[in-house]
C-alpha positions as protocol buffer text, in pm:
chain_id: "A"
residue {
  index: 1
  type: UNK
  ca { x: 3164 y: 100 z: 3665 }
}
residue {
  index: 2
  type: UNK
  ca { x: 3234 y: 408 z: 3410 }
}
residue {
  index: 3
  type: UNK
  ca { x: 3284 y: 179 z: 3178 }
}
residue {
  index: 4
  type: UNK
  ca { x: 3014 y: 23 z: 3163 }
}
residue {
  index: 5
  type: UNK
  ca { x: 2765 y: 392 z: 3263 }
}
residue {
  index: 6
  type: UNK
  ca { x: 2907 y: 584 z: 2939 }
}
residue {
  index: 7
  type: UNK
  ca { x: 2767 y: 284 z: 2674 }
}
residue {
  index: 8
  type: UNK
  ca { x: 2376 y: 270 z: 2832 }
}
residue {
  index: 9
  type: UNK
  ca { x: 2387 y: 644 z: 2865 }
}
residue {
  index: 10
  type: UNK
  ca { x: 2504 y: 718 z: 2471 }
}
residue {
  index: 11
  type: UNK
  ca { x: 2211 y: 432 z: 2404 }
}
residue {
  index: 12
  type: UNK
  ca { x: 1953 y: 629 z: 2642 }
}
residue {
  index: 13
  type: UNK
  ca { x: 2042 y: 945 z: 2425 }
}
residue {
  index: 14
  type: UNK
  ca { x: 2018 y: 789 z: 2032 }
}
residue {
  index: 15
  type: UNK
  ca { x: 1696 y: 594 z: 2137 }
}
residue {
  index: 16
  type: UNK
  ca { x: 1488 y: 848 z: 2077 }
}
residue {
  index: 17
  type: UNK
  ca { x: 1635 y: 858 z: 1682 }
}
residue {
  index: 18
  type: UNK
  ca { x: 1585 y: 461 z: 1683 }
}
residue {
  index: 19
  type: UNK
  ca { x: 1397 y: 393 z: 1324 }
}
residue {
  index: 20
  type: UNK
  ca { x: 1112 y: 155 z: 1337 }
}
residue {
  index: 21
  type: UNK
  ca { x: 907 y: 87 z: 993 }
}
residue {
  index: 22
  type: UNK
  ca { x: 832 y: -280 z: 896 }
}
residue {
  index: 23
  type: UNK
  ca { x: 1063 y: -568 z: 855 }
}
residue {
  index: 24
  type: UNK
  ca { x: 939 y: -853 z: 646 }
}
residue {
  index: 25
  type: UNK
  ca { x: 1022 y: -1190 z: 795 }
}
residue {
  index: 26
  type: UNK
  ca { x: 893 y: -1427 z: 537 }
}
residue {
  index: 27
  type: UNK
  ca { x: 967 y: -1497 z: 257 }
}
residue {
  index: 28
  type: UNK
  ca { x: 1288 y: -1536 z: 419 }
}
residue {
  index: 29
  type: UNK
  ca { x: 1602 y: -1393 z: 177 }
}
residue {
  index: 30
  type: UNK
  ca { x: 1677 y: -1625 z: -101 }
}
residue {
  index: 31
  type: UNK
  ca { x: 1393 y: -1851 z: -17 }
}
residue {
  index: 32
  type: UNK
  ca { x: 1219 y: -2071 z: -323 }
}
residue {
  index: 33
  type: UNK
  ca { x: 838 y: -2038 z: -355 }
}
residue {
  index: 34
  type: UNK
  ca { x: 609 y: -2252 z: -509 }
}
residue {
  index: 35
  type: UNK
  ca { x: 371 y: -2135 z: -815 }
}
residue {
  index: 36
  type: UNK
  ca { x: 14 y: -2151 z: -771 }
}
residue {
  index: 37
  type: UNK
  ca { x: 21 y: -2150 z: -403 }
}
residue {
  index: 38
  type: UNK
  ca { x: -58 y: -1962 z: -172 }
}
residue {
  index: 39
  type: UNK
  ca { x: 208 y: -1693 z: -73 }
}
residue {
  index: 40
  type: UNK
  ca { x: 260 y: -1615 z: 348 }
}
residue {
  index: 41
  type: UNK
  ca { x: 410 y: -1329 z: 446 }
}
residue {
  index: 42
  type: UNK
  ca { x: 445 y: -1241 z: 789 }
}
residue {
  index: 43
  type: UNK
  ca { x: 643 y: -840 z: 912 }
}
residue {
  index: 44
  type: UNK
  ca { x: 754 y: -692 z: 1250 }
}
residue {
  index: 45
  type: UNK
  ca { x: 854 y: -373 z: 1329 }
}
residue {
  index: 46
  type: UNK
  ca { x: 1205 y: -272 z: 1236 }
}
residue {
  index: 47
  type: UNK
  ca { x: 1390 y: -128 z: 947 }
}
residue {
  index: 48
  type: UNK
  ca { x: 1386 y: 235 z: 838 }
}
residue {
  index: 49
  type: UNK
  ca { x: 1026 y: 465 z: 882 }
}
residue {
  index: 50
  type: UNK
  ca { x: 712 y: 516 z: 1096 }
}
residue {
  index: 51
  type: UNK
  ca { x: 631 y: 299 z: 1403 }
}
residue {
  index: 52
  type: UNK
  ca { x: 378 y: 9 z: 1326 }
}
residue {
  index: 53
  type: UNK
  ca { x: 121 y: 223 z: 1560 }
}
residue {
  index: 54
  type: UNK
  ca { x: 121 y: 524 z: 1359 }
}
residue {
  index: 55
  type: UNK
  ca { x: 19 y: 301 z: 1035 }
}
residue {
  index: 56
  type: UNK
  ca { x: -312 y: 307 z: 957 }
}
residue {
  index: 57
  type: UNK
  ca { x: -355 y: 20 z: 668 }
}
residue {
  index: 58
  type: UNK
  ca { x: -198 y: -102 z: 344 }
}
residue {
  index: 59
  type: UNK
  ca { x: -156 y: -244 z: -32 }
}
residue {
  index: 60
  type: UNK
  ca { x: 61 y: -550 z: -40 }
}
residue {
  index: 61
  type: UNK
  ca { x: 180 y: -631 z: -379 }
}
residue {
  index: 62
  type: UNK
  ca { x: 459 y: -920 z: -521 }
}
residue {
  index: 63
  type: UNK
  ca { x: 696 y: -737 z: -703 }
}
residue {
  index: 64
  type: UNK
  ca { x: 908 y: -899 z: -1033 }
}
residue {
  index: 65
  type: UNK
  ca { x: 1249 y: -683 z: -1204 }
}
residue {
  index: 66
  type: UNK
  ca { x: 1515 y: -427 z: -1074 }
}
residue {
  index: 67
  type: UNK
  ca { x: 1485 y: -163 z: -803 }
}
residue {
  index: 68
  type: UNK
  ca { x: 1340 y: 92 z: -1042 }
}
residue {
  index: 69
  type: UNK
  ca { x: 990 y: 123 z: -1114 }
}
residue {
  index: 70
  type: UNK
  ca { x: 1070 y: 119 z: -1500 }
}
residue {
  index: 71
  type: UNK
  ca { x: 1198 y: -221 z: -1497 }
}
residue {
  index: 72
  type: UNK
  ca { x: 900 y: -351 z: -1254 }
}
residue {
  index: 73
  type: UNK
  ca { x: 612 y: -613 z: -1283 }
}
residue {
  index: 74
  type: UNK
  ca { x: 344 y: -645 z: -968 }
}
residue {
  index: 75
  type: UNK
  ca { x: 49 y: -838 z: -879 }
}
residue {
  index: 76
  type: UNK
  ca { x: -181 y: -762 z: -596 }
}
residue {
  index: 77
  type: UNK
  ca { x: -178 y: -961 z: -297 }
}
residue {
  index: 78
  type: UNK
  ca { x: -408 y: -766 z: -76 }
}
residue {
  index: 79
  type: UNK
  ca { x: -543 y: -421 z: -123 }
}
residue {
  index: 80
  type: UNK
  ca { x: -778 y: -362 z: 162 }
}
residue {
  index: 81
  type: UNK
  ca { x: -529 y: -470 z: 463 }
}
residue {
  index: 82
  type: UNK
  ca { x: -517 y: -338 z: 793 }
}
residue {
  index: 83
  type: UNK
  ca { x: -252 y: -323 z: 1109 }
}
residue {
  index: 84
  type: UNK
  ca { x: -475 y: -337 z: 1318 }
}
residue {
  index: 85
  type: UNK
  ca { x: -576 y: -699 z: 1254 }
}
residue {
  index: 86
  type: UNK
  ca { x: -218 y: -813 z: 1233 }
}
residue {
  index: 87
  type: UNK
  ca { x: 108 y: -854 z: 1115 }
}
residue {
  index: 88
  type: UNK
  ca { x: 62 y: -1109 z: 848 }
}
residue {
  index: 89
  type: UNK
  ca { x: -76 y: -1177 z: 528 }
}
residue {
  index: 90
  type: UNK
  ca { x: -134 y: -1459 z: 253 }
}
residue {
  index: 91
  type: UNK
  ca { x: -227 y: -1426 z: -148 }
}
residue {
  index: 92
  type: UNK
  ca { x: -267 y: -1673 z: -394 }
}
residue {
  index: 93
  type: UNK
  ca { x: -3 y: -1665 z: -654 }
}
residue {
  index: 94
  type: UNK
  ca { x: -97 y: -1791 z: -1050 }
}
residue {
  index: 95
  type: UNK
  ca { x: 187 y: -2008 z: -1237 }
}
residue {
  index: 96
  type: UNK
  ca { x: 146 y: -1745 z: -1553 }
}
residue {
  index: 97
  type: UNK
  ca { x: 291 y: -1411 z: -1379 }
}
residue {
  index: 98
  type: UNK
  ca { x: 611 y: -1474 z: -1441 }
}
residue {
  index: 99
  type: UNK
  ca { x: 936 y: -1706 z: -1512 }
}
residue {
  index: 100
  type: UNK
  ca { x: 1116 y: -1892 z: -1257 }
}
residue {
  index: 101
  type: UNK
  ca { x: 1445 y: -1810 z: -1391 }
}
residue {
  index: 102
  type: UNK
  ca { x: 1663 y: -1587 z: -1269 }
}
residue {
  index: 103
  type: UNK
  ca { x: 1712 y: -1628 z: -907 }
}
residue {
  index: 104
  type: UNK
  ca { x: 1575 y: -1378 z: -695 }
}
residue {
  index: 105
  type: UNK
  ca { x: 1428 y: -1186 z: -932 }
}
residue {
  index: 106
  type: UNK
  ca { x: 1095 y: -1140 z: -672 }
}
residue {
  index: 107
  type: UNK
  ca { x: 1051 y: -953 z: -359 }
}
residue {
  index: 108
  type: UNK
  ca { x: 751 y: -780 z: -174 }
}
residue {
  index: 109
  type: UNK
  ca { x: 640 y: -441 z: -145 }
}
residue {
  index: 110
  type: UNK
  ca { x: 402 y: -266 z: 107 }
}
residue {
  index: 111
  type: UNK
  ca { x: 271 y: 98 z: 52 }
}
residue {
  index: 112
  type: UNK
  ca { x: 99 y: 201 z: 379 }
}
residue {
  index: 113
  type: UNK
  ca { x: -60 y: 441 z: 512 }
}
residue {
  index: 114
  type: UNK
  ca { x: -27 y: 707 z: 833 }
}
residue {
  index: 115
  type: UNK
  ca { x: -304 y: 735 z: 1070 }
}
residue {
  index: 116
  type: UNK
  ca { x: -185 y: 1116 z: 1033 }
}
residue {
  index: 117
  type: UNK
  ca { x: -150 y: 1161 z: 667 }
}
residue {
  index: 118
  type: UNK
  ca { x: 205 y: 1033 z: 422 }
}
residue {
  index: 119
  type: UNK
  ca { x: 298 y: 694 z: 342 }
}
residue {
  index: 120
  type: UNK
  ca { x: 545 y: 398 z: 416 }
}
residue {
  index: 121
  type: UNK
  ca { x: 635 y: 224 z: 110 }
}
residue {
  index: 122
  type: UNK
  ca { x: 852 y: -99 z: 213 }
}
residue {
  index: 123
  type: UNK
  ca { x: 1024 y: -357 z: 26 }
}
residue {
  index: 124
  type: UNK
  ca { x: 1103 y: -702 z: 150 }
}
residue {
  index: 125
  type: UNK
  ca { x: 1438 y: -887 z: 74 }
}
residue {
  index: 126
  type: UNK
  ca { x: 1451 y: -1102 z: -300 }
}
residue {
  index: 127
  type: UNK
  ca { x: 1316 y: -1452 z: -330 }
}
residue {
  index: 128
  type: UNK
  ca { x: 1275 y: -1713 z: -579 }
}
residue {
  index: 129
  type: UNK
  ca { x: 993 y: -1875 z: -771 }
}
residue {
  index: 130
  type: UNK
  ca { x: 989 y: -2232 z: -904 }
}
residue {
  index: 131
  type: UNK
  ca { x: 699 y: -2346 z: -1149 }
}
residue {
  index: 132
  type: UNK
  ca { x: 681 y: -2046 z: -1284 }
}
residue {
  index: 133
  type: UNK
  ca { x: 501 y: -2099 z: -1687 }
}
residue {
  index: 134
  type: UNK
  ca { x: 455 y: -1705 z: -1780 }
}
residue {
  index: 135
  type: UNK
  ca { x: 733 y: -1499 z: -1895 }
}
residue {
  index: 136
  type: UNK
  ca { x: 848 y: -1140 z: -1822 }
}
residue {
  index: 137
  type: UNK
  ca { x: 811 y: -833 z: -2020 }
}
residue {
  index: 138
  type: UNK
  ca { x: 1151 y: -681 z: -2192 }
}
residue {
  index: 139
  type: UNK
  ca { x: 1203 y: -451 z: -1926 }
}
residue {
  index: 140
  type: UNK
  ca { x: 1206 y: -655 z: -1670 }
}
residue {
  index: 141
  type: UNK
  ca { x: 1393 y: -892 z: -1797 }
}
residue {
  index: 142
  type: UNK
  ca { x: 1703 y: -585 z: -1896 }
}
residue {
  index: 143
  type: UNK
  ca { x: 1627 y: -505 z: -1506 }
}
residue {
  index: 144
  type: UNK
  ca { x: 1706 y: -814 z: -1386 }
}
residue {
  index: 145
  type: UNK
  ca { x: 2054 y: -896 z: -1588 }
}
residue {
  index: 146
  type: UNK
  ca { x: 2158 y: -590 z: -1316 }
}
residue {
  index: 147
  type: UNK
  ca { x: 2059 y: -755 z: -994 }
}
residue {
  index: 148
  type: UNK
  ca { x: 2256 y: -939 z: -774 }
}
residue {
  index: 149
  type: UNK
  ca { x: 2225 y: -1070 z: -402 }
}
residue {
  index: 150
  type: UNK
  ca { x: 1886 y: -1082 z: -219 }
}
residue {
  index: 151
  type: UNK
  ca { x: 1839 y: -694 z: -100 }
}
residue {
  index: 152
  type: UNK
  ca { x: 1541 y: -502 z: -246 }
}
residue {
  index: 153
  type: UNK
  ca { x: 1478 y: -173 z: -265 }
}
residue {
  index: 154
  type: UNK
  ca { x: 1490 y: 68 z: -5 }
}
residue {
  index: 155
  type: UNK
  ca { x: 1190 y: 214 z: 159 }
}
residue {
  index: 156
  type: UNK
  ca { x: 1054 y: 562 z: 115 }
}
residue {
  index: 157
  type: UNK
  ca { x: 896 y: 700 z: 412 }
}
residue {
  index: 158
  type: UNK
  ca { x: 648 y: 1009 z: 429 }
}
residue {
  index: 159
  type: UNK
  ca { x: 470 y: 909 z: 705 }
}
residue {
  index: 160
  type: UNK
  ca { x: 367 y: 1214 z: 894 }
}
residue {
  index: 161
  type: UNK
  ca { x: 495 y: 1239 z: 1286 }
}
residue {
  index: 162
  type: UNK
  ca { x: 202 y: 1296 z: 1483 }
}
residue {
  index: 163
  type: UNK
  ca { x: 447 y: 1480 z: 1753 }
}
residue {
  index: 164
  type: UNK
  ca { x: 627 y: 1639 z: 1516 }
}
residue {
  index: 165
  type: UNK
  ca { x: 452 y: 1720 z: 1165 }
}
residue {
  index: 166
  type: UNK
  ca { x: 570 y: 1681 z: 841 }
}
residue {
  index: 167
  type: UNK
  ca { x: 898 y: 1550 z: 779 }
}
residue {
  index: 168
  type: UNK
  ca { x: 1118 y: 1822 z: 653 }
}
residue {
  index: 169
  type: UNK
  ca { x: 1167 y: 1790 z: 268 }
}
residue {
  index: 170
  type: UNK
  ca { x: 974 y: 1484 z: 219 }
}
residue {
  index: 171
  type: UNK
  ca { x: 778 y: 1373 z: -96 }
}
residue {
  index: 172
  type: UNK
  ca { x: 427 y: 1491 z: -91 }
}
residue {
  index: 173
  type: UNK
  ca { x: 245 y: 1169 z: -63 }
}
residue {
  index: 174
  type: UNK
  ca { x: 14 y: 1299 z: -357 }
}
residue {
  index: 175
  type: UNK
  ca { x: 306 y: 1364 z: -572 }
}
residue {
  index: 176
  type: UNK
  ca { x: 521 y: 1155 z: -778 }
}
residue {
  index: 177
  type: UNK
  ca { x: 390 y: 880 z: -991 }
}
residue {
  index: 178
  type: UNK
  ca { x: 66 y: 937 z: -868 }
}
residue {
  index: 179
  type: UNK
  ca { x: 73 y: 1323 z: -939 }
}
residue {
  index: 180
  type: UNK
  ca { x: 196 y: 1280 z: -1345 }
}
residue {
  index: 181
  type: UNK
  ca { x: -37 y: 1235 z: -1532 }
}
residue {
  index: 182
  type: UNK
  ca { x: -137 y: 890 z: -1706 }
}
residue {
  index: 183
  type: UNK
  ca { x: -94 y: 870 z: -2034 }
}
residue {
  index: 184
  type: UNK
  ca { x: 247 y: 1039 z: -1983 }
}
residue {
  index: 185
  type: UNK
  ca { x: 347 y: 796 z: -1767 }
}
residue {
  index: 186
  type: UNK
  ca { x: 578 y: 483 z: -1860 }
}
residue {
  index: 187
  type: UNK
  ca { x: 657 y: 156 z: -1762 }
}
residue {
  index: 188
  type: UNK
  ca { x: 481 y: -168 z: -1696 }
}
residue {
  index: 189
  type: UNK
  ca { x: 304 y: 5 z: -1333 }
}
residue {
  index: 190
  type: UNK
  ca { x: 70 y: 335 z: -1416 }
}
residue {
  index: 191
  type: UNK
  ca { x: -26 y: 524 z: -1085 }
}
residue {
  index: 192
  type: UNK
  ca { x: -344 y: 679 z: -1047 }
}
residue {
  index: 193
  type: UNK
  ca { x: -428 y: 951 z: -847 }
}
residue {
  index: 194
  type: UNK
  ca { x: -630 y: 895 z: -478 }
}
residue {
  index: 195
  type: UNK
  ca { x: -1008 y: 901 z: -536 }
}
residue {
  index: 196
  type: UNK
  ca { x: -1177 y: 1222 z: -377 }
}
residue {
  index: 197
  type: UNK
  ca { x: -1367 y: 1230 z: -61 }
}
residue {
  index: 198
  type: UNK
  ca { x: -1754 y: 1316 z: -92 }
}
residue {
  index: 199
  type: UNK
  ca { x: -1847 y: 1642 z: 89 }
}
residue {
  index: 200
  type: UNK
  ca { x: -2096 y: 1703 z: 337 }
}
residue {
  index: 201
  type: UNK
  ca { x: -2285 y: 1883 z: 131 }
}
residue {
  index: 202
  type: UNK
  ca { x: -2361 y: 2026 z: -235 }
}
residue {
  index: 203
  type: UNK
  ca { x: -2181 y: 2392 z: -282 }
}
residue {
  index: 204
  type: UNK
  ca { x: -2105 y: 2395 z: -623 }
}
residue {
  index: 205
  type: UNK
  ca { x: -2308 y: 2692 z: -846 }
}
residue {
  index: 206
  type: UNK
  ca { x: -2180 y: 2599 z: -1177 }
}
residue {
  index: 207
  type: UNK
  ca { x: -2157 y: 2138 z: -1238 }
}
residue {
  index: 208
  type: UNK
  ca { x: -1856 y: 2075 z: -1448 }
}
residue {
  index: 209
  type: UNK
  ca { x: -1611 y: 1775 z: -1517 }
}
residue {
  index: 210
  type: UNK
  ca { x: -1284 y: 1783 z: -1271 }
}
residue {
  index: 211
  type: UNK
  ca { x: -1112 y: 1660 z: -1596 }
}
residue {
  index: 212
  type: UNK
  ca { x: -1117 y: 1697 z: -1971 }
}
residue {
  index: 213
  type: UNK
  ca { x: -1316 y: 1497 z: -2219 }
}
residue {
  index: 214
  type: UNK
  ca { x: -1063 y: 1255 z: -2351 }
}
residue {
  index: 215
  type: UNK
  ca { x: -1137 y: 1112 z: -2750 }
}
residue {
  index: 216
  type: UNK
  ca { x: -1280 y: 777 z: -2879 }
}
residue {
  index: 217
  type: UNK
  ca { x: -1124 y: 636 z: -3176 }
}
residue {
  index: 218
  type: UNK
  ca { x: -1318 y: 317 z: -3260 }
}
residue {
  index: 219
  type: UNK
  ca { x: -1058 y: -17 z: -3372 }
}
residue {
  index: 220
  type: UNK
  ca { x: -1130 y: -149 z: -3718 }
}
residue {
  index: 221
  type: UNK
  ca { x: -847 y: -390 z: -3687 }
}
residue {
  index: 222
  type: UNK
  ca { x: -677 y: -582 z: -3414 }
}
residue {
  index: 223
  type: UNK
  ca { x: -509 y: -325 z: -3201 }
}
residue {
  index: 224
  type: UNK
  ca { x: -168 y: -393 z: -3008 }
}
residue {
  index: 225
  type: UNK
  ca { x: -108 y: -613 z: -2718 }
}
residue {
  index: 226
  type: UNK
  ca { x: -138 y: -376 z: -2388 }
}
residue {
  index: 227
  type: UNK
  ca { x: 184 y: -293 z: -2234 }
}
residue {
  index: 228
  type: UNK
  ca { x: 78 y: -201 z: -1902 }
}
residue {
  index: 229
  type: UNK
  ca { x: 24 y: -495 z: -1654 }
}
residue {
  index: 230
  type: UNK
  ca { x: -115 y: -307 z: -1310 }
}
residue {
  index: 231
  type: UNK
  ca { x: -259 y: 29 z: -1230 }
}
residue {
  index: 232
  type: UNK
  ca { x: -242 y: 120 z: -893 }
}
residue {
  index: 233
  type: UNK
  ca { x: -443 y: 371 z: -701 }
}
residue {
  index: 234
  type: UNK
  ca { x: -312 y: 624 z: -381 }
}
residue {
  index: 235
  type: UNK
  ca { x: -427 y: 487 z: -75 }
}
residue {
  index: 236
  type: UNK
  ca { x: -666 y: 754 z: 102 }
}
residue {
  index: 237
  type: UNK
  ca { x: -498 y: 939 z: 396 }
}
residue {
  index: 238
  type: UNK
  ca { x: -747 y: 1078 z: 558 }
}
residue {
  index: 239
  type: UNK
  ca { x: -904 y: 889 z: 915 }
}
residue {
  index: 240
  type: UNK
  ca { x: -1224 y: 870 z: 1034 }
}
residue {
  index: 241
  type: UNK
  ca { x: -1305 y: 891 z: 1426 }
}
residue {
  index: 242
  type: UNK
  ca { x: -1655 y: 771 z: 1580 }
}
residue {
  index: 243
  type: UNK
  ca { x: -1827 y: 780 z: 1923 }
}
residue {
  index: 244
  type: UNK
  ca { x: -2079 y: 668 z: 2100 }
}
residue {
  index: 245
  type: UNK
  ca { x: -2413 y: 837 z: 2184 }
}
residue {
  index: 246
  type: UNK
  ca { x: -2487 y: 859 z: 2539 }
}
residue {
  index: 247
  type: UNK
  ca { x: -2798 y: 1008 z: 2510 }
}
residue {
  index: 248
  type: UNK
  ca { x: -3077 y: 762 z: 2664 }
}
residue {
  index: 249
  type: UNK
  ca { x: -3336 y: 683 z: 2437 }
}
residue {
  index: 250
  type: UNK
  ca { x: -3664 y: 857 z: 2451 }
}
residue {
  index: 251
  type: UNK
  ca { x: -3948 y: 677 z: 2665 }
}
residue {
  index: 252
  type: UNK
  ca { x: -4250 y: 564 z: 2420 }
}
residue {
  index: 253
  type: UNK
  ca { x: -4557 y: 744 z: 2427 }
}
residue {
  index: 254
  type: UNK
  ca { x: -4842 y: 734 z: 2662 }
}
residue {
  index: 255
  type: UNK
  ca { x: -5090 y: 965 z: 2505 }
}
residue {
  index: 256
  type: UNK
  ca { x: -5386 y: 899 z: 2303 }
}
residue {
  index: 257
  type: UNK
  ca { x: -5219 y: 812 z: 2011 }
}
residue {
  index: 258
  type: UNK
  ca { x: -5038 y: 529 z: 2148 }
}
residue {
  index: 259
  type: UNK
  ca { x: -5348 y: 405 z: 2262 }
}
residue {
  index: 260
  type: UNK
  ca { x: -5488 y: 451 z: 1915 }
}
residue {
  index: 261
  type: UNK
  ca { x: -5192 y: 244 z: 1784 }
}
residue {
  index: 262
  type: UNK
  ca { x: -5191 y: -15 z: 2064 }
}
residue {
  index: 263
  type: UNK
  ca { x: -5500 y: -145 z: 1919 }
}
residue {
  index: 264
  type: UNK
  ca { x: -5292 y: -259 z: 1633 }
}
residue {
  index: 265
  type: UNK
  ca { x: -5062 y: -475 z: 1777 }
}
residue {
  index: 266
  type: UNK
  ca { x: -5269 y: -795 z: 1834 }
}
């Protein structure tokens, strides 16, 4: 009876340290998609980072190249999702973003965010596409000669713990990619910053740009072919809370004026 006591009580004591996160199911590793169809993804909890209920919504994008962001190619799926209306998505996929050839050179990656502020980013397992007409940029193409076996990259998690605050020495969601700024960035993916949030009211003095005036040169020949694919833009992390209003509506009037106005009504 020991025996079998001393396993369930070490598992009662290292559940608490049990990682959650999100666990793609489909694709399924090593699986062949179809070009110009729709793609279905479906997730569960699992993995490594914040439980599904702490995630507030999320950016699902299908990822071409190598682990590194240098030697990556993404197309939105959806932009505007939400866990709160399920565990699955589906995205149309064109026959021109990419090349068929080599295996597994596509997997999926989900940036959400905490109901409490930080970010998941999670990346499903490599897949295949067939009917692919386009054909990958130089970078991702180096990227891929390096990639073998159906794992993707691992997630980064920044998610902050409601019960517990920030996680000690984790990225500042607003830092990073999104914090450099643009025109110094490289690679085929730029990151811009998250949008501000309107305040309640007007207390500036003194009306000025949050950002220099950046210079126009006008083209007077054919100018190069644009080496960035995607820009992608921070998720907000702020939540908003709403509530009811109990207070019973007021009665309508009875005095002369409503009388006045009853007139009207016919």
């Amino acid at each position: 009876m020991a025996r079998i006591i001393l396993p369930l009580v070490v598992l009662a004591a290292l559940a608490p340290y049990v990682s959650a996160g999100v666990e793609f199911t489909k694709p399924k590793a090593g699986a062949k998609l179809t070009a110009g169809t729709a793609i279905e993804v479906e997730w569960k909890e699992g993995g490594d980072g914040a439980k599904l209920t702490n995630l507030l919504t999320y950016e699902l994008f299908l990822v071409a190249g190598g682990n590194d962001a240098a030697g990556q190619i993404q197309f939105p799926i959806t932009t505007k999702g939400s866990f709160g209306v399920g565990s699955t998505a589906t995205g149309m996929i064109g026959v021109a973003v990419g090349e068929s050839k080599p295996d597994n050179a596509y997997f999926l990656k989900m940036i959400a965010v905490g109901k409490t502020g930080g970010q998941l980013i999670t990346y499903s397992d490599r897949f295949s596409y067939s009917g692919m007409t386009g054909t990958f940029p130089a970078p991702v193409k180096a990227a891929l000669k390096d990639i073998s076996g159906t794992a993707g990259p691992k997630a980064v998690d920044t998610v902050v713990d409601p019960a517990k605050g920030a996680k000690p020495g984790a990225a500042d969601p607003a830092a990073g990619d999104f914090d450099v700024e643009y025109t110094m960035q490289t690679g085929l993916t730029r990151y811009a910053p998250m949008q501000p949030v309107p305040p309640t009211k007007v207390t500036a003095k003194n009306v000025k740009p949050l950002f220099p005036t950046s210079s126009v040169s006008i083209a007077t020949t054919f100018l190069p072919i644009p080496s960035i694919v995607i820009t992608v833009t921070q998720s907000q992390t702020y939540s908003v809370s709403s509530m009811a209003n109990t207070v019973a509506a007021a009665p309508h009037p009875t005095d002369d004026m409503q009388k006045f106005l009853n007139r009207w009504k016919d």
